[in-house]
ZAMARGU-4260 file (C-alpha; in steps of 0.2 Angstrom, whole numbers, plus 5000, padded with zeros to 4 digits):
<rodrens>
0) 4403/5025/5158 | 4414/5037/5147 | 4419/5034/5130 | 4433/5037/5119 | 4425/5045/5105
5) 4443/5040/5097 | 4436/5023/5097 | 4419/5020/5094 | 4415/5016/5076 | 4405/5026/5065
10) 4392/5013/5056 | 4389/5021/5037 | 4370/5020/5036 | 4372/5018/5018 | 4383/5003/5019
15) 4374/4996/5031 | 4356/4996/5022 | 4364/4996/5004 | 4360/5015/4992 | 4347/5027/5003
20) 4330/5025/4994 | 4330/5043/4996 | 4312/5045/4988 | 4306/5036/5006 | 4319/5047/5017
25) 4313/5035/5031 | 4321/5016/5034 | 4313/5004/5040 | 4317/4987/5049 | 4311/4975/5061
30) 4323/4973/5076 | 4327/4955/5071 | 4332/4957/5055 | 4345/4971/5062 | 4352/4959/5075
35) 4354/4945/5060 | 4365/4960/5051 | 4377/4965/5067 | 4371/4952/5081 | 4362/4951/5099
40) 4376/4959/5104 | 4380/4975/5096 | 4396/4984/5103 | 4396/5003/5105 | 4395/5013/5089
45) 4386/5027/5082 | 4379/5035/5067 | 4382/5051/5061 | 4368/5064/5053 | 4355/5050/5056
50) 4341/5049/5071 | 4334/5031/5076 | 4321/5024/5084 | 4317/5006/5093 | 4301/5001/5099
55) 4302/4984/5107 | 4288/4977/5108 | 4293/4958/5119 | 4308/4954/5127 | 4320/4964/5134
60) 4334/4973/5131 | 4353/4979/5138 | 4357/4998/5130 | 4371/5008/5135 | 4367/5024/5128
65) 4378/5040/5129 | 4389/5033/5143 | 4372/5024/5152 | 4367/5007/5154 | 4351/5004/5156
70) 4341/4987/5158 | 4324/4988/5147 | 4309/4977/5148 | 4296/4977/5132 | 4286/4989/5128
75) 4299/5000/5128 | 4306/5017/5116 | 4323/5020/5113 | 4328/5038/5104 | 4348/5039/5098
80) 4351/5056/5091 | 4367/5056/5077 | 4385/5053/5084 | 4379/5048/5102 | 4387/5030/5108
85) 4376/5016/5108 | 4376/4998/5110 | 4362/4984/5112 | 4362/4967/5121 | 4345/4957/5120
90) 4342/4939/5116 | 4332/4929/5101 | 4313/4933/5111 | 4316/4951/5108 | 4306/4959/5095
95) 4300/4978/5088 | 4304/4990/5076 | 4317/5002/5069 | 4318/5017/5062 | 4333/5027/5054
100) 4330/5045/5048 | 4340/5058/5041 | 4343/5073/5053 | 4336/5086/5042 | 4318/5077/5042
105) 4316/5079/5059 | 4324/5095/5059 | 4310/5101/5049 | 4299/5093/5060 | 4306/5103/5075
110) 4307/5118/5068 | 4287/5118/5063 | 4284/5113/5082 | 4294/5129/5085 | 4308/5121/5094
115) 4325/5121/5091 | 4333/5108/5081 | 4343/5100/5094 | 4327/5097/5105 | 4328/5080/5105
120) 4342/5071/5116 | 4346/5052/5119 | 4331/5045/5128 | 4324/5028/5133 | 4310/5023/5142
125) 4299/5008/5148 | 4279/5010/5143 | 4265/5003/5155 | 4250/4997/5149 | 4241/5002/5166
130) 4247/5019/5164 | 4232/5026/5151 | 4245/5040/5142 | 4258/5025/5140 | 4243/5012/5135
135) 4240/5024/5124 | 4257/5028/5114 | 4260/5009/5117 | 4244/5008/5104 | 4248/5021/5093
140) 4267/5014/5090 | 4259/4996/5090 | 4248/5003/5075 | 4257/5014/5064 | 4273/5005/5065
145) 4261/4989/5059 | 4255/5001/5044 | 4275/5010/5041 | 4279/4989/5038 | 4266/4985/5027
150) 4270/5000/5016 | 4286/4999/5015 | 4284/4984/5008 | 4276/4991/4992 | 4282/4998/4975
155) 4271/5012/4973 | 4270/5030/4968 | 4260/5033/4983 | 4275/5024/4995 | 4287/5040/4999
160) 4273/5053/5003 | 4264/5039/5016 | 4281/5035/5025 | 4284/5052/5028 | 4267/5054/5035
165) 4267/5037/5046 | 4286/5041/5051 | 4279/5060/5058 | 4266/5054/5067 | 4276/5040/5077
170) 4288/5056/5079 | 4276/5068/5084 | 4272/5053/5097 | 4291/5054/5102 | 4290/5071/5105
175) 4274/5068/5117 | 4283/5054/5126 | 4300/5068/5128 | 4290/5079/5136 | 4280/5068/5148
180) 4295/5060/5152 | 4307/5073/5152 | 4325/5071/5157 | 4341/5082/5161 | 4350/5081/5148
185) 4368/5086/5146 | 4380/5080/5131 | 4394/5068/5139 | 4407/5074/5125 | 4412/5092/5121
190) 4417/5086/5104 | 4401/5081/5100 | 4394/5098/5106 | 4403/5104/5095 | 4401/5095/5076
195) 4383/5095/5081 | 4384/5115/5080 | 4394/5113/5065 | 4379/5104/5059 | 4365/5116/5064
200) 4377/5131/5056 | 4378/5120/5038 | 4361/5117/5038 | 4355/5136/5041 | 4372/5139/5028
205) 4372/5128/5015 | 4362/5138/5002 | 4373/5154/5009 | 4390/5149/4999 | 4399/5149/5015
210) 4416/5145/5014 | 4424/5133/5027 | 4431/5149/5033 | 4414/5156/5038 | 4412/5143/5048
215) 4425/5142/5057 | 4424/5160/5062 | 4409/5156/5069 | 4415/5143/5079 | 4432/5150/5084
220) 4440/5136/5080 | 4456/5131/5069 | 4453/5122/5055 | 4464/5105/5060 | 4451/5105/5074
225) 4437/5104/5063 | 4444/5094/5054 | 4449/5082/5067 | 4428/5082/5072 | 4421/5077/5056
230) 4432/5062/5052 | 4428/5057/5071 | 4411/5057/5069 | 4407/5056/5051 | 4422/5051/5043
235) 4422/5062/5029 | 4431/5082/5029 | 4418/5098/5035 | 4417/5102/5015 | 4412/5086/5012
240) 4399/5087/5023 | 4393/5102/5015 | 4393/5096/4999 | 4383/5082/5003 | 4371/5092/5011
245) 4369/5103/4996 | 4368/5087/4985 | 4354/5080/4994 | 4344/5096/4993 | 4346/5097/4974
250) 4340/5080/4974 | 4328/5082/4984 | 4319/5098/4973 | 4319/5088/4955 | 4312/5074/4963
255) 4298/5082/4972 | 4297/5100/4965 | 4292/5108/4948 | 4304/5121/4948 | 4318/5124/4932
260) 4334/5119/4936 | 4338/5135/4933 | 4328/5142/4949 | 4334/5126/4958 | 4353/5131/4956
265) 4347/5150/4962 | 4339/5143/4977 | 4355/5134/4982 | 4364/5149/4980 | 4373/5148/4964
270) 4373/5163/4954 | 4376/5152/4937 | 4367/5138/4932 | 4379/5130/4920 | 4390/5129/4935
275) 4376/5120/4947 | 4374/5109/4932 | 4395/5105/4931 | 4394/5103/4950 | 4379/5091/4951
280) 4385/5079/4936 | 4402/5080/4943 | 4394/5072/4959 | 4380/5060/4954 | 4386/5056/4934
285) 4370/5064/4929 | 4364/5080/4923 | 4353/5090/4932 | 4338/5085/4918 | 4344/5068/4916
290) 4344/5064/4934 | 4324/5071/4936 | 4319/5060/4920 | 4327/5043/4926 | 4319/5047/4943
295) 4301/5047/4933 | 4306/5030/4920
</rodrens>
């Protein structure tokens, strides 16, 4: 089945699950509760710039993902990389887990397996208990998706550190399961080939001060056409997208780093702090220093 990309809706992972807790990076949420927020029957959308995973673990399930239906019976692993089509049909006996995850995390990931960022594809597959390497994912998901729910539940300092290190072993599991059951992969859309190099070139570029020119010398493409990719798969215009990214890597170091403001805004690649400062307040309503103090009330 192919797909008018024109046509399939981009769900807002924000919207959906309310403000990113961006402290835990990882969201998690039980496969009911999802299916009480859009139904049993979920037409074909996607989500760009976020990686999920299902595990069922009962019942069973009717994907079409990336112009495939599939038929899946508990236990069973779904990967959906960003922007790729997906839909679900199951009924009220199916049960598991899901997780949403932002694509740099598991870009990171990647990169410290020394594989390339787009290593992971759309992937499903059925698990069987008779099968000891299966039997034995099925009890690892079974287990650390049991501890990921329980800790996400708390309120505690120790809460973002722990779901990144639950949330990296059931990925590093993931990345097990791709290469056991590995499968020929080759993107339905050219489009999407496309804004996904975009992606990669922002994220190696973001801290570079490239222009949207830069970029689209890169990609030897007109500007109308890039801009005509983001708003079809994330809605928003390619310097958006780049501002965003900076945004959340600010963020991102005075939350979790020690570092001045001063050598934050350097890292990013601005040659004058007061700018970065003009820049970041102009974006979140906070200064640099305020935002990093409420973060710690």
């Amino acid at each position: 089945m192919n797909y008018d990309m024109t046509t399939v809706s981009n769900v807002n992972i924000e919207e959906t699950y309310g403000p990113a807790d961006e402290s835990s990076i990882v969201h998690y949420e039980t496969f009911d509760n999802l299916a009480k927020f859009y139904g049993r029957s979920s037409p074909v959308h996607f989500h760009d710039r976020f990686y999920q995973i299902h595990y069922l673990t009962v019942g069973e399930v009717f994907l079409q993902l990336d112009g495939q239906e599939y038929h899946l019976k508990a236990p069973c692993f779904i990967l959906t990389p960003p922007s790729i089509p997906h839909g679900f049909y199951s009924d009220e006996h199916t049960h598991g887990y899901v997780l949403t995850i932002p694509q740099e995390f598991i870009w990171q990931l990647l990169t410290s397996l020394k594989r390339d960022i787009n290593y992971f594809y759309p992937f499903c597959v059925e698990l069987s208990p008779e099968h000891q390497e299966d039997d034995e994912s099925i009890c690892l998901f079974e287990n650390f998706f049991t501890i990921l729910a329980k800790e996400y539940a708390k309120v505690s300092a120790e809460k973002p550190s722990a779901m990144r290190l639950y949330a990296k072993i059931i990925l590093l599991e993931v990345y097990r399961l791709s290469k056991t059951h590995h499968i020929q992969y080759v993107p339905s859309s050219h489009e999407l080939r496309l804004f996904n190099q975009f992606n990669l070139l922002v994220e190696d570029n973001y801290k570079n001060n490239w222009k949207i020119k830069d970029y689209l010398d890169k990609l030897c493409i007109s500007e109308s056409r890039l801009n005509s990719l983001c708003q079809r798969f994330s809605s928003v215009s390619p310097k958006r997208l780049v501002i965003e990214r900076l945004l959340q890597e600010a963020k991102r170091k005075l939350r979790f780093t020690q570092d001045s403001v001063h050598e934050i805004a350097y890292q990013l690649g601005f040659k004058d702090p007061a700018y970065f400062s003009r820049f970041f307040q102009k974006e979140t309503s906070f200064s640099p220093k305020q935002f990093r103090d409420q973060d710690h009330i």
